[in-house]
LODREN-877841 format. One record per residue (C-alpha): residue in three letters; x, y, z. Coordinates in steps of 0.02 Angstrom, whole numbers, padded with zeros to 5 digits, always signed. Last residue first. Layout:
alaXYZ ...
END
This chain:
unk+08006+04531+04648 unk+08121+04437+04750 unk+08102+04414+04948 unk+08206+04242+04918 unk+08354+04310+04831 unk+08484+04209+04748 unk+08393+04174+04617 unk+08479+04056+04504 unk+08543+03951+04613 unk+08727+03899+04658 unk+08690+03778+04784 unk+08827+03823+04928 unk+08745+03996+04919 unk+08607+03951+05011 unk+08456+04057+04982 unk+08444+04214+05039 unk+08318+04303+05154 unk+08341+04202+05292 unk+08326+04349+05412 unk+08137+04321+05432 unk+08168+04134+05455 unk+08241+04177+05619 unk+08424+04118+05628 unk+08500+03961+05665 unk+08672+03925+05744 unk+08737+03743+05679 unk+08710+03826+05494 unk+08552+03908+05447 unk+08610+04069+05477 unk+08808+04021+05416 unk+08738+04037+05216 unk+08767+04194+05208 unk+08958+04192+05285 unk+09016+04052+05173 unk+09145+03957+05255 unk+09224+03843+05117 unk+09224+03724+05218 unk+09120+03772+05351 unk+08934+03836+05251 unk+08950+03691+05171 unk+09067+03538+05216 unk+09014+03420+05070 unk+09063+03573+04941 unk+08929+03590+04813 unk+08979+03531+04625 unk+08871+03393+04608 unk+08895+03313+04790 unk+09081+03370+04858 unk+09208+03258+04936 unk+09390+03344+04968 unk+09320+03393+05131 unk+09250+03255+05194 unk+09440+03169+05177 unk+09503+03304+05275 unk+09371+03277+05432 unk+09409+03086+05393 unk+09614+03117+05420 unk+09591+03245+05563 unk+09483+03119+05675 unk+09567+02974+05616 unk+09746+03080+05678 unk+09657+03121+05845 unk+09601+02946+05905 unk+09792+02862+05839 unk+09857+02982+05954 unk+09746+02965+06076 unk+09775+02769+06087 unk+09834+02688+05931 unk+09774+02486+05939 unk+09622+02512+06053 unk+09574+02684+05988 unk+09607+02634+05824 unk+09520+02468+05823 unk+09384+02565+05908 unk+09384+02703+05813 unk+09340+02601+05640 unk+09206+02496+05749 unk+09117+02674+05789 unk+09147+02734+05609 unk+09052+02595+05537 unk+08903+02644+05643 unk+08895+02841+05603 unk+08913+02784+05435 unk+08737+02691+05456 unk+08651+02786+05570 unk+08679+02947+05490 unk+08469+02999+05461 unk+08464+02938+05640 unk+08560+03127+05698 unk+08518+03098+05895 unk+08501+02914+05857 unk+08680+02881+05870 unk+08714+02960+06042 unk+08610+02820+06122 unk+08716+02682+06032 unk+08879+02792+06116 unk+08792+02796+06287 unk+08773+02604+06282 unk+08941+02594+06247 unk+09001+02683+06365 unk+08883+02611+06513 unk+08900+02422+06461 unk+09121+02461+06476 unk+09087+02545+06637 unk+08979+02408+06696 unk+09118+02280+06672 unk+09090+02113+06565 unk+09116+01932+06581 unk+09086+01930+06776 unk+08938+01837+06801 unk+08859+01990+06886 unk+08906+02093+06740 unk+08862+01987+06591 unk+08685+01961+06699 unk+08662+02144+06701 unk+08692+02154+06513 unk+08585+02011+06463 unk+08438+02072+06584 unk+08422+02244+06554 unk+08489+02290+06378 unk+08420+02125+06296 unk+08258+02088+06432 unk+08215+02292+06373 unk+08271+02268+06176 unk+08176+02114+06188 unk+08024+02175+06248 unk+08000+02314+06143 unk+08047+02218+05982 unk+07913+02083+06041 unk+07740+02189+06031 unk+07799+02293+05866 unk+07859+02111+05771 unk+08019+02039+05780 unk+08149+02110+05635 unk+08210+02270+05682 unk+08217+02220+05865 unk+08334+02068+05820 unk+08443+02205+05728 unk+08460+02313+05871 unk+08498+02163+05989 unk+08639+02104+05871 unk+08715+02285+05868 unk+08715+02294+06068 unk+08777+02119+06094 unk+08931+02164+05940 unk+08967+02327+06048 unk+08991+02240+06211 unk+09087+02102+06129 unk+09212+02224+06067 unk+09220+02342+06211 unk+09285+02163+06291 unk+09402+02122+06159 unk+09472+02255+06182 unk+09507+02281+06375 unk+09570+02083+06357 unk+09425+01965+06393 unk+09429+01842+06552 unk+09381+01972+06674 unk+09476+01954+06839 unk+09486+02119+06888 unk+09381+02263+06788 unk+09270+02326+06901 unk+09407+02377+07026 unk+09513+02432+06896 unk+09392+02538+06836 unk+09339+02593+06988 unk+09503+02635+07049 unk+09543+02737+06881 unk+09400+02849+06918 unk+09431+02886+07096 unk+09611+02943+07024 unk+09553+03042+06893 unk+09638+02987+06729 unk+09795+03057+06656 unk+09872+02887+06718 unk+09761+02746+06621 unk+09801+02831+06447 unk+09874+02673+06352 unk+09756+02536+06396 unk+09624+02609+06477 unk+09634+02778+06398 unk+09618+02696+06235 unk+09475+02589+06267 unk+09374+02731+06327 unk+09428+02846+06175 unk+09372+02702+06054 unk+09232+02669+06143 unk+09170+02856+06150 unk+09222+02926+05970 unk+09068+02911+05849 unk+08937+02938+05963 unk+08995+03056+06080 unk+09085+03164+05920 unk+08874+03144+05845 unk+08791+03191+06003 unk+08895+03337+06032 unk+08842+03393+05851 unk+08673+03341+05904 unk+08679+03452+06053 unk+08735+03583+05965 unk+08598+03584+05827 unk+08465+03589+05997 unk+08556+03711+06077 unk+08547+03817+05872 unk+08339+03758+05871 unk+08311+03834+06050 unk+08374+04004+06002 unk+08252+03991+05844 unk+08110+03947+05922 unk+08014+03822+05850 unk+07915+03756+05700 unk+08094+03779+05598 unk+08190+03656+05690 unk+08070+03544+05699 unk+08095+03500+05518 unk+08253+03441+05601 unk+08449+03495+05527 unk+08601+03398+05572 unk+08596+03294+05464 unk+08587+03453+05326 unk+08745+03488+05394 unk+08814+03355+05296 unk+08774+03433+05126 unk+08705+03347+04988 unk+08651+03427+04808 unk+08528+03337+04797 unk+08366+03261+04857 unk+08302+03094+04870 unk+08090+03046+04905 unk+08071+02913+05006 unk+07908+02831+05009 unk+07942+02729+04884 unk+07823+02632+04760 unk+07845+02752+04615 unk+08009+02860+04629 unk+08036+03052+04670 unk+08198+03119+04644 unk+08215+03309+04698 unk+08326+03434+04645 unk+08399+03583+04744 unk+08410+03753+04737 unk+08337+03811+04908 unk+08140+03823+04853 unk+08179+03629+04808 unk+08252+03592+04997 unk+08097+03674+05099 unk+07982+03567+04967 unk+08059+03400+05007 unk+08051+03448+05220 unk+07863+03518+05182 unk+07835+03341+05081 unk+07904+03228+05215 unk+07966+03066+05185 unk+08167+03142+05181 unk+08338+03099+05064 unk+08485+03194+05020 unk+08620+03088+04920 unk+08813+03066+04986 unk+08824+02992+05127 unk+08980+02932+05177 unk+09051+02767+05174 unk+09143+02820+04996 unk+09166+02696+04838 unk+09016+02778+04738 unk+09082+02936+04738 unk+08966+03035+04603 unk+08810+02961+04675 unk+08664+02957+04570 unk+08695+02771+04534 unk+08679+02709+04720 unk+08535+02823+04727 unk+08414+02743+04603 unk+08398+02579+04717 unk+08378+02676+04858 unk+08218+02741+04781 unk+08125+02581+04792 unk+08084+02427+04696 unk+08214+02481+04542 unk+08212+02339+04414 unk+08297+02254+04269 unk+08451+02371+04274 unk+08540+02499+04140 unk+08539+02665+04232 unk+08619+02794+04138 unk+08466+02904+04095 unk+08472+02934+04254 unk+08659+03009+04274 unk+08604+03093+04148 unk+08456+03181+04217 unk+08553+03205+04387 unk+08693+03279+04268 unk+08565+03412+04180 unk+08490+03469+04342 unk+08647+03494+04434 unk+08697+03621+04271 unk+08517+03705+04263 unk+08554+03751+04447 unk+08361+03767+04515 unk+08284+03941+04563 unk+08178+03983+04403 unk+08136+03803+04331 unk+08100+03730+04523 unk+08139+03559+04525 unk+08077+03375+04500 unk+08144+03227+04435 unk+08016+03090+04410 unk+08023+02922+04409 unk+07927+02787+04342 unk+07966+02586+04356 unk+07980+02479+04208 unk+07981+02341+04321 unk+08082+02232+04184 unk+08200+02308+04117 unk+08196+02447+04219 unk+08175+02643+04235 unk+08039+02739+04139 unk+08078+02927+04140 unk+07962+03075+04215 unk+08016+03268+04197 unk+07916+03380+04347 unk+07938+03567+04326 unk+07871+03681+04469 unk+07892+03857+04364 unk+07706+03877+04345 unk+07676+03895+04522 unk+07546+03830+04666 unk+07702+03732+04756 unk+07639+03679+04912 unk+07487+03567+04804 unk+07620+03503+04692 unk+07715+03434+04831 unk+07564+03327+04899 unk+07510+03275+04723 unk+07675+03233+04678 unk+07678+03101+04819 unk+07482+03044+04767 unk+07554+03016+04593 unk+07698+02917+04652 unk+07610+02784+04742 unk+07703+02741+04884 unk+07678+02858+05034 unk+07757+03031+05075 unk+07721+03120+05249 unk+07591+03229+05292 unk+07623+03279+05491 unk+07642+03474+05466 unk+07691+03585+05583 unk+07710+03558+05769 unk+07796+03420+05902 unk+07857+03332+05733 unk+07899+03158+05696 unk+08030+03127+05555 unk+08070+02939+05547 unk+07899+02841+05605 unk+07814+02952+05442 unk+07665+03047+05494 unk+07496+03004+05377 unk+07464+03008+05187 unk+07333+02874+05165 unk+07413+02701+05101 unk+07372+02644+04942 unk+07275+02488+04854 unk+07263+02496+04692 unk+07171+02572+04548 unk+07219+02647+04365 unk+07062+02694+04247 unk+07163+02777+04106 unk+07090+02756+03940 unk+07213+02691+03775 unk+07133+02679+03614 unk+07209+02619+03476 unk+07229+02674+03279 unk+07211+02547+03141 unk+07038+02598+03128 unk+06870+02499+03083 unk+06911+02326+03146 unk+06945+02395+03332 unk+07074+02406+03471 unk+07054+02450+03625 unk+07153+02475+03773 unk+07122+02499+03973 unk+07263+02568+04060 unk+07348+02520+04206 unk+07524+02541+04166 unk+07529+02362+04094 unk+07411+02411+03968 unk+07485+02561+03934 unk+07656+02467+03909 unk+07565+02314+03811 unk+07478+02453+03681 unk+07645+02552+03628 unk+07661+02456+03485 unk+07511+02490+03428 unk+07528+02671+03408 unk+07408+02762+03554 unk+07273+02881+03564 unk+07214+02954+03726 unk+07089+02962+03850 unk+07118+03031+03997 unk+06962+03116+04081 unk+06854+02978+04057 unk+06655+02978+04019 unk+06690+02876+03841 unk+06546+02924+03721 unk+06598+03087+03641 unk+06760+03135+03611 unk+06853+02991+03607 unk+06756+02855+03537 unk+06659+02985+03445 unk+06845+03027+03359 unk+06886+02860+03320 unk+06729+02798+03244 unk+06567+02715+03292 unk+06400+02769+03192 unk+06264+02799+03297 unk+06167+02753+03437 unk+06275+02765+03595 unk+06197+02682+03753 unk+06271+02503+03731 unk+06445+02613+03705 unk+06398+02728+03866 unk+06400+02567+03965 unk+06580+02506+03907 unk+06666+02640+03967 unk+06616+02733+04133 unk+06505+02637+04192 unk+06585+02461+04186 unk+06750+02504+04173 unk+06726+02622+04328 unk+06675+02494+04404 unk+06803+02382+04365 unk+06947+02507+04430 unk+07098+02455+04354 unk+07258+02368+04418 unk+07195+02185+04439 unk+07080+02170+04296 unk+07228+02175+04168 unk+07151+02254+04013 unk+07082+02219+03853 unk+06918+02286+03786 unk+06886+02235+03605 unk+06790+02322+03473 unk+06702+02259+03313 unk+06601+02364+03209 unk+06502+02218+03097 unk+06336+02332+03152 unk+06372+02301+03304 unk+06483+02203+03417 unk+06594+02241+03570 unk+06705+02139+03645 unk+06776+02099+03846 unk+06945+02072+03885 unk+07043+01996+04039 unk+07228+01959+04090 unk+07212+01955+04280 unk+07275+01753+04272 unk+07429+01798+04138 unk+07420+01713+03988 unk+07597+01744+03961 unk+07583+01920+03964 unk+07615+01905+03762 unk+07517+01761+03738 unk+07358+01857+03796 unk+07413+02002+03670 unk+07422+01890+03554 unk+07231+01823+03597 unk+07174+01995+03588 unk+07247+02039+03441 unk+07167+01883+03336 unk+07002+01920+03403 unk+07011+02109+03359 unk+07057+02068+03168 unk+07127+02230+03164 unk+07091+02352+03000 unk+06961+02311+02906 unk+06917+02401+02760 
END
């Protein structure tokens, strides 16, 4: 009895894909057992296809059937059975599928191949010691790298199929025995929501895990390091890891977590809590500077030092902007030059940024369009961003919000943003964990690896901000 006309399946398929270009097949005769070969030549590894698969079926001498298919002559470790109509997904996973006149079931071996990127240091998380592994696109090479920190049975990794069309895998991983069964359930929802025709990278699954999609502020954990990803799982938390991103998200979300360096924790602890400091300092500098500039010399001018005030006025006669408009233009130079040295290649961004900062801005002076106190604050406040980079973004849009306020308000105006965004934070939460954690609420435990750090060898609780399931770490 036959049971595919292998000719007539191969050319559907080949309609299917649209007669793609790295559409191929190959097909097997003997003994009027017919087999066919189809795969897409540009995913799979030929020679292995060559040795590993069709050779040993000019070598085998008996009878073909499913089970010596399987069993006995193909030299791959997965090989699987398949319905039929799951053939063109395995196929266009990177599997090689056959289909024969003598079964009605299919064959499905997995000899994916493509081009990848060696684990090496990610540009965004540098470290003076500890590890320098850091994520890279294919999936399987990212769970490889967590899998191999996490020897235990309890590491649980749950894959789903996202997109129409890119039918891209990712997988949510977690720790069964530490992990908030209750987080894990809605990030698994909140997947199985997604209704798109392709995610390309992981940010485009983290606009729909967030639960307030409207806010500027952060909401979704994310790091390219596997020791950083691994830290955060044997806390409580969940991990998102999607094929073709090096990115791997993490949640719950806590702001402090910014403020937080995997050097942190290669380091001495007293040096880690200056260093937490210094970012926080980094962050008010960042955020607040123009606007509290601007405001003190338009509405302020008098509580400054009197030295001061003559150099600002001094510097400041006869510009042809308003005080405003002038921080304004600063700020705008500063954010067009940054984005002009994202974009030119390695050799130009550096020497832009340096004929940008140096020449530009010492020209705007000496032609009198701009003051050097005005280059100098804002300057400092783009340096300031980059001490927590992971908050670039918000950091940004809250820089031209306190400007307009600090310009329009003064230090009034300064002081009630201030207290109105600190509130706001802390009616957000990210699945059920207070934004503001350890601060707001204050929870005493979880204060050692706050702003002040303590020696891992006192961390001997997890976070209670998480709600895991163990709350010890020394457990038996």
């Amino acid at each position: 009895m036959s049971y595919f006309n292998v000719e007539k399946k191969v050319d559907e398929i080949k309609l299917t894909l649209n007669e793609s270009s790295d559409f191929a097949y190959r097909f097997f005769d003997r003994n009027n057992q017919k087999i066919a070969f189809v795969y897409l030549k540009s995913i799979i590894d030929n020679t292995l296809l060559s040795e590993s698969i069709y050779s040993p079926f000019q070598l085998f001498e008996g009878k073909f059937s499913i089970e010596n298919i399987q069993n006995k002559i193909i030299k791959c470790a997965d090989v699987k059975v398949i319905d039929e109509d799951q053939a063109i997904d395995e196929l266009l996973d990177g599997k090689v599928i056959l289909f024969t006149n003598f079964s009605s079931k299919v064959i499905a071996v997995d000899i994916l191949s493509f081009p990848e990127r060696v684990p090496s240091e990610p540009p965004t998380s540098p470290v003076l010691q500890g590890p320098r592994e850091g994520f890279v696109e294919d999936i399987q090479t990212n769970v490889t790298l967590i899998r191999r920190r996490l020897k235990t049975p309890n590491l649980v990794m749950k894959t789903l199929k996202i997109g129409e069309e890119s039918n891209t895998k990712v997988i949510v991983s977690y720790l069964k025995n530490i992990a908030n069964k209750k987080i894990v359930e809605r990030v698994l929802k909140n997947l199985s929501k997604i209704k798109t025709d392709g995610i390309i990278d992981s940010y485009y699954v983290l606009s729909f895990l967030e639960e307030h999609p409207d806010s500027m502020f952060k909401q979704i954990g994310n790091a390219e390091k596997p020791d950083i990803v691994v830290s955060k799982m044997l806390e409580g938390k969940v991990a998102i890891l999607v094929d073709n991103s090096p990115i791997v998200l993490t949640v719950p979300f806590v702001i402090i977590e910014d403020m937080q360096n995997s050097n942190d924790y290669y380091t001495n602890h007293h040096y880690s809590s200056f260093i937490r400091l210094i970012r926080l300092l980094g962050l008010f500098v960042a955020v607040i500077a123009p606007g509290f500039y601007l405001s003190l010399q338009i509405f302020h001018y008098n509580i400054l030092p009197l030295n001061f005030l003559i150099t600002i006025a001094d510097t400041t006669q006869g510009l042809p902007f308003t005080p405003f408009l002038e921080i304004l233009f600063i700020f705008l130079l500063f954010q067009i030059l940054y984005e002009v040295s994202l974009r030119l290649p390695s050799y130009l961004g550096l020497a832009t940024s340096v004929v940008g900062a140096l020449i530009l801005g010492d020209t705007g002076v000496k032609a009198g369009l701009i003051s050097p106190p005005g280059v100098i604050i804002v300057a400092l406040s783009k340096i300031a961003l980059y001490t927590i980079p992971e908050q670039a973004s918000q950091i940004t849009l809250l820089q031209i919000i306190f400007l307009v306020i600090g310009g329009s308000l003064g230090l009034a105006g300064i002081v009630g943003g201030m207290v109105y965004f600190i509130n706001y934070m802390n009616t957000l939460d990210s699945y059920e964990t207070p934004y503001l954690a350890p601060y707001s609420p204050r929870i005493e435990k979880d204060l050692k690896d706050g702003l002040l750090t303590s020696s891992v060898t006192e961390m001997n609780e997890r976070p209670e901000s998480f709600s895991p399931k163990i709350k010890e770490r020394n457990h038996d």
